[in-house]
C-alpha positions as CSV (number, residue, x, y, z in Angstrom):
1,X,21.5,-14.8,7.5
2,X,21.3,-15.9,11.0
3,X,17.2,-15.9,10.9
4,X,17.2,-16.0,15.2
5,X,18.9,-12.9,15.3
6,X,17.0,-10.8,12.3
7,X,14.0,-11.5,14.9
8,X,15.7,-9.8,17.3
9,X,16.6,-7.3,15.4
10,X,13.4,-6.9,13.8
11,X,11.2,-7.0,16.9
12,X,13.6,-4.3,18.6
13,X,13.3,-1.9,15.6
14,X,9.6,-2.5,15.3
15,X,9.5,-1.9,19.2
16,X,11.6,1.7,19.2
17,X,10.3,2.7,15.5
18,X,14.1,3.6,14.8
19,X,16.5,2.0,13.2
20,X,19.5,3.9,15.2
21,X,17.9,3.6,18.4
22,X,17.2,-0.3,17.9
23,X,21.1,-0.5,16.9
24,X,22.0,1.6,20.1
25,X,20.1,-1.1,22.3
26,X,21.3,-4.1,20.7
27,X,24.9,-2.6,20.6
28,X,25.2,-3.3,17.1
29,X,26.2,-0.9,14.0
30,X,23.3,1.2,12.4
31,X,24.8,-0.4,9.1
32,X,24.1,-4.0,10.5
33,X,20.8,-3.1,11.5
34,X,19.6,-2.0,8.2
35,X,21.2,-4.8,6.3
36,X,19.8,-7.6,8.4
37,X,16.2,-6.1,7.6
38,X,16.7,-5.9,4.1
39,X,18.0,-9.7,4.5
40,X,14.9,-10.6,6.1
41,X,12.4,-8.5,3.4
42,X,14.4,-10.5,1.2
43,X,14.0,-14.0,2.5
44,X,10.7,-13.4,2.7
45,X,9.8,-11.7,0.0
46,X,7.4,-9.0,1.3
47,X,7.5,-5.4,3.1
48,X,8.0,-5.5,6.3
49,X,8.6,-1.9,7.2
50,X,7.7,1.5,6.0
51,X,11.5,3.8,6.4
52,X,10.8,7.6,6.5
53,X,13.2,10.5,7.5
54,X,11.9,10.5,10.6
55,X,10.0,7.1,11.7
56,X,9.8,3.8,10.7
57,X,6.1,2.0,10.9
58,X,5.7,-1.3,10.5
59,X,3.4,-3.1,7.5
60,X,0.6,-5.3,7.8
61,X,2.4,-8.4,7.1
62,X,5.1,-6.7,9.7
63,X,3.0,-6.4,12.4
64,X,1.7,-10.6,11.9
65,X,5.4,-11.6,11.4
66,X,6.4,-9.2,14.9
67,X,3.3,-11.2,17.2
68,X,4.9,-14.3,15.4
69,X,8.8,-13.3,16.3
70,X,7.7,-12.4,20.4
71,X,6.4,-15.3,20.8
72,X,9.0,-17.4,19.4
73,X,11.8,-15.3,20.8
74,X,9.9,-15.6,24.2
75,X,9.4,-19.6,24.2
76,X,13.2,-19.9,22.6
77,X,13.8,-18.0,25.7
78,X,12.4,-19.8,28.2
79,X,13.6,-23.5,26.3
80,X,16.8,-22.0,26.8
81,X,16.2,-20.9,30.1
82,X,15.2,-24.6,31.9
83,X,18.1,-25.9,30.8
84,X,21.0,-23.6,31.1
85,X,19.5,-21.4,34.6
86,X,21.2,-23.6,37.5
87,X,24.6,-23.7,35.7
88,X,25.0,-20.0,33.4
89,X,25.2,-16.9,35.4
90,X,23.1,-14.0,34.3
91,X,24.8,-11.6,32.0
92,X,24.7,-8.3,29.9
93,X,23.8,-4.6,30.2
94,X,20.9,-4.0,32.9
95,X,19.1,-1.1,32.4
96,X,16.9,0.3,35.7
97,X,14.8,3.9,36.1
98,X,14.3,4.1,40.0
99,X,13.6,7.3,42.0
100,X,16.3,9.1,43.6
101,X,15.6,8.6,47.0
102,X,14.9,5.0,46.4
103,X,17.8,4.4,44.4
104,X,20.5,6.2,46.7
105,X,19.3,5.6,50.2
106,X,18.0,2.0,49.5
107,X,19.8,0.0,46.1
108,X,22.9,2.1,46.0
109,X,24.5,1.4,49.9
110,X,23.8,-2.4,49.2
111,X,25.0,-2.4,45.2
112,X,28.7,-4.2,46.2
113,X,26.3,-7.2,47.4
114,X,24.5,-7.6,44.3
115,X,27.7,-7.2,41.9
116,X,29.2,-10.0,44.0
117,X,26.5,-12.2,43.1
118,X,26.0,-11.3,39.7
119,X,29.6,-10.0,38.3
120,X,28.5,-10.4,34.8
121,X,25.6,-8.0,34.9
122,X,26.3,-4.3,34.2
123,X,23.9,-1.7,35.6
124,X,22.8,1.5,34.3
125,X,20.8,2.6,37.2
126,X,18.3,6.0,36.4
127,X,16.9,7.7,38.8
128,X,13.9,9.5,38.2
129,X,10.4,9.7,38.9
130,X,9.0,11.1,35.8
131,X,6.7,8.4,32.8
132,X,9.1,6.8,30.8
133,X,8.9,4.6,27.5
134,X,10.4,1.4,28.3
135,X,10.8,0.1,24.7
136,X,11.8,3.4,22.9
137,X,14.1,4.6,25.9
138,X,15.7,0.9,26.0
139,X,14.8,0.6,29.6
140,X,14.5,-3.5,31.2
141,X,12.4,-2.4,34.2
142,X,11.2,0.1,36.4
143,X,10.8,0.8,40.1
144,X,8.0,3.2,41.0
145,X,6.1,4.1,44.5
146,X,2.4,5.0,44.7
147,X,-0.5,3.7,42.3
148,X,0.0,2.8,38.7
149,X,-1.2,4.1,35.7
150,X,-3.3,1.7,33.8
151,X,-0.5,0.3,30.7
152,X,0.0,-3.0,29.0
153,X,3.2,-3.7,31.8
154,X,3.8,-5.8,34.1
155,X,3.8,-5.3,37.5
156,X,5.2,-6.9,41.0
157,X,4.7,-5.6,44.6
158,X,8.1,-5.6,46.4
159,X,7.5,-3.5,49.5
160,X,5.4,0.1,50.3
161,X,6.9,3.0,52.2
162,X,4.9,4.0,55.4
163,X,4.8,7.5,56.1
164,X,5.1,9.3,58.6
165,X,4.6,13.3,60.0
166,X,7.7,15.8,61.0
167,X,9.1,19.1,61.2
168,X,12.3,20.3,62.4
169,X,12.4,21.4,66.1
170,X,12.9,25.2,64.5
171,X,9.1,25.4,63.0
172,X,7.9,24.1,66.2
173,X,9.4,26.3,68.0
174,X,8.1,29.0,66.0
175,X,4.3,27.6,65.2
176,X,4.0,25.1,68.2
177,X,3.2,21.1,67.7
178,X,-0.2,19.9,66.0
179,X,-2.4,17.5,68.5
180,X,-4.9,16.8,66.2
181,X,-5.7,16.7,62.5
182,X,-7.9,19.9,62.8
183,X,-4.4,21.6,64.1
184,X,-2.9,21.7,60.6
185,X,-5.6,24.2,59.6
186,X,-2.9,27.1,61.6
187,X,0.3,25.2,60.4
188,X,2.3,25.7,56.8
189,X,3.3,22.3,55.4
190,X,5.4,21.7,52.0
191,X,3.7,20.8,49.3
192,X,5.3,17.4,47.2
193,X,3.7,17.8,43.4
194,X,3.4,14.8,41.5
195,X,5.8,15.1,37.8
196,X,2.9,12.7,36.4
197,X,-0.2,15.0,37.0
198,X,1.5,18.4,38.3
199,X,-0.9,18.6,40.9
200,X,-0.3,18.7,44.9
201,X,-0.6,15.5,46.8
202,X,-2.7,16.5,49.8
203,X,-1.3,14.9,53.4
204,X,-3.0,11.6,54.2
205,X,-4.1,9.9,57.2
206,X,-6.3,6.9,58.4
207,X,-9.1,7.6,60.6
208,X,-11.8,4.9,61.3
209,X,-10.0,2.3,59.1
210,X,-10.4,4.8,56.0
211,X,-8.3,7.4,54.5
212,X,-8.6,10.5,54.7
213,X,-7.0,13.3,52.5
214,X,-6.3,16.6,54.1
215,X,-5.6,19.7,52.0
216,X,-2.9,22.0,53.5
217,X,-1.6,25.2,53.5
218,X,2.2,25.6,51.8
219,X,3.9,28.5,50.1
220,X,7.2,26.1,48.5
221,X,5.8,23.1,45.9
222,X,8.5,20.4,44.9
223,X,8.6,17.4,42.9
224,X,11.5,16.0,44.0
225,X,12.1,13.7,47.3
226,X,15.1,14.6,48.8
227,X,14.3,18.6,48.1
228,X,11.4,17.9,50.0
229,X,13.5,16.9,53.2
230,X,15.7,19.3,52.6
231,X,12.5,22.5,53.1
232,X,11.0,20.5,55.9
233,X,14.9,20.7,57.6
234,X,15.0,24.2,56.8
235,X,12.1,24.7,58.4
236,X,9.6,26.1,55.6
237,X,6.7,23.5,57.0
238,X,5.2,19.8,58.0
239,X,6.1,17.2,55.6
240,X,5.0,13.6,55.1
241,X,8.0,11.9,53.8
242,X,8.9,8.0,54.3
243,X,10.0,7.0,57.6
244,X,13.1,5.2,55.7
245,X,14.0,9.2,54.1
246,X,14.4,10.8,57.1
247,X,15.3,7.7,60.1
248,X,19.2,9.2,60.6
249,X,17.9,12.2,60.6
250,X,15.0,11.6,63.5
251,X,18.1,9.9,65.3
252,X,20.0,12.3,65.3
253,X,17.2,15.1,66.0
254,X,17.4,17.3,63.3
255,X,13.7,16.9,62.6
256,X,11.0,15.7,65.1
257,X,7.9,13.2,64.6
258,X,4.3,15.1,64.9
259,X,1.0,13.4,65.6
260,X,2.5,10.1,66.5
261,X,-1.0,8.4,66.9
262,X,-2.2,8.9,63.7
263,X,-0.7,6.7,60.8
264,X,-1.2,7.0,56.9
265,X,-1.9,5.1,54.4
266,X,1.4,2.9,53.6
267,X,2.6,3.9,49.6
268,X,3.1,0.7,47.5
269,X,6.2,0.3,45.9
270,X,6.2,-1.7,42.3
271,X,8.8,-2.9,39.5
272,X,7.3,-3.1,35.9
273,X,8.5,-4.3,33.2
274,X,6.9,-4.9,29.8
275,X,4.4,-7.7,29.2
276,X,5.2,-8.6,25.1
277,X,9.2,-9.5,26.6
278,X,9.8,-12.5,28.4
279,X,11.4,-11.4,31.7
280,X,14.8,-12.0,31.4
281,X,17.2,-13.7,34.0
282,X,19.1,-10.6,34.6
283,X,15.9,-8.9,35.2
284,X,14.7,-11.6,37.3
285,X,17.7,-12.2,39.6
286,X,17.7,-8.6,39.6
287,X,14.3,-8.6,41.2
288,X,14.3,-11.2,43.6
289,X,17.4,-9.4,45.3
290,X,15.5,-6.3,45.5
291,X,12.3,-7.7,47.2
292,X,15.2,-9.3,49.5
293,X,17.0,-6.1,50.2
294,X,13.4,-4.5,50.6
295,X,12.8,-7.4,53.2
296,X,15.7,-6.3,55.3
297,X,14.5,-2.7,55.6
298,X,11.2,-2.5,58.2
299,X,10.1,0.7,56.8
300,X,10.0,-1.0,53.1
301,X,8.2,-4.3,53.7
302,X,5.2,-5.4,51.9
């Protein structure tokens, strides 16, 4: 029995409380899966996991030997790691959840760059703004804008959208252009619902250094980015998008900046990744080049 990898194996099945999921993200056979745990019961001569139809929970004595694997695994890792970064390139499946407007406007233009680099890595980009389970969904990191949820990850600032007020030149021809804040009170803005909380995010703004929420009137409600562009183009109301979502389109004057002089507050953007897993080289090479693509975009910078 190769003892290294029935950690692995242990720690992942302990992780995704499945022995078919823990096979489908180490790439191995089910049958493998199961027969390197029963190896390990057997080596060690205790229980290490309770098997149901439907779950598998870990023991007592499995939950002190799974602290004990992670941080072995972890400091083999990083051993490993000093010695063989500056001459092994980063390799194996990468698995990223991004949201869609993110992840096609921003990652996806520049993606021949990064494969160039790293040839070696495969990517499975997702892209979607909903909660996910890193560990059971087999996920390496994720990207997400606005405040976090409190959670045992990990989490690095790489860059914050700023935001910015427009309509297309069809509303205003029809309701006029806002001056002021107090103007929106007579205007119809789209509403952008977070998939988190199912609530409307009201339109922001800074005044006197502090900001200020500002609840609007909207008869269309989406959850989705580039649907959001899409009403405000077709003229259904205001929206506050990110100045990088909608930059070709001011350009090319399909929709028109409103109340120019007031600014909002600017949305972080974060990548997460779990805290018990030592971060990876792939997931680390994959993260410095996204703070440096983020650093070449003005509208993304930290």
């Amino acid at each position: 029995m190769d003892r290294l990898q029935a950690m692995e194996v242990f720690t992942r099945v302990v992780e995704v409380s499945s022995f078919t999921k823990a096979a489908d993200n180490l790439n191995l056979p089910r049958a493998t899966v199961t027969n390197t745990i029963q190896a390990l019961e057997a080596h060690l001569g205790v229980k290490l996991l309770h098997r149901t139809t439907r779950r598998v929970n870990v023991t007592e004595d499995g939950a002190a030997y799974y602290e004990r694997c992670v941080r072995i695994l972890a400091e083999i890792e990083e051993t490993e790691g000093a010695f063989t970064h500056a001459r092994i390139t980063p390799k194996g499946r990468l698995r990223v959840d991004m949201p869609g407007a993110i992840g096609k406007m921003i990652l996806l233009p520049s993606l021949s760059e990064f494969r160039e680099r790293y040839p070696d890595i495969e990517l499975m980009l997702g892209m979607s703004d909903r909660p996910i389970d890193l560990i059971q969904e087999g996920v390496d990191c994720v990207i997400r804008a606005g405040s976090l949820p409190d959670s045992n990850m990990i989490a690095r600032r790489i860059g914050s959208m700023k935001m910015i007020q427009v309509a297309s030149p069809e509303y205003l021809a029809r309701y006029g252009e806002p001056e002021t804040i107090a103007d929106l009170e007579r205007h119809v803005c789209v509403n952008y619902f977070s998939s988190r909380t199912g609530k409307n995010m009201d339109v922001s703004f800074i005044v006197d250094g502090q900001s200020v929420d500002v609840p609007v009137t909207g008869m269309v409600s989406v959850n989705d980015a580039e649907a959001y562009v899409t009403a405000g183009l077709m003229g259904l109301g205001i929206i506050q998008p990110a100045r990088f979502m909608v930059r070709e389109l001011l350009a090319a004057g399909a929709l028109r900046e409103i109340l120019p002089h007031l600014q909002s507050e600017a949305i972080p953007i974060s990548v997460m990744y779990p805290q018990n897993r030592h971060l990876s080289q792939k997931v680390r090479v994959f993260v410095d080049w996204v703070v440096e693509l983020f650093g070449r975009c003005p509208e993304l910078c930290v």
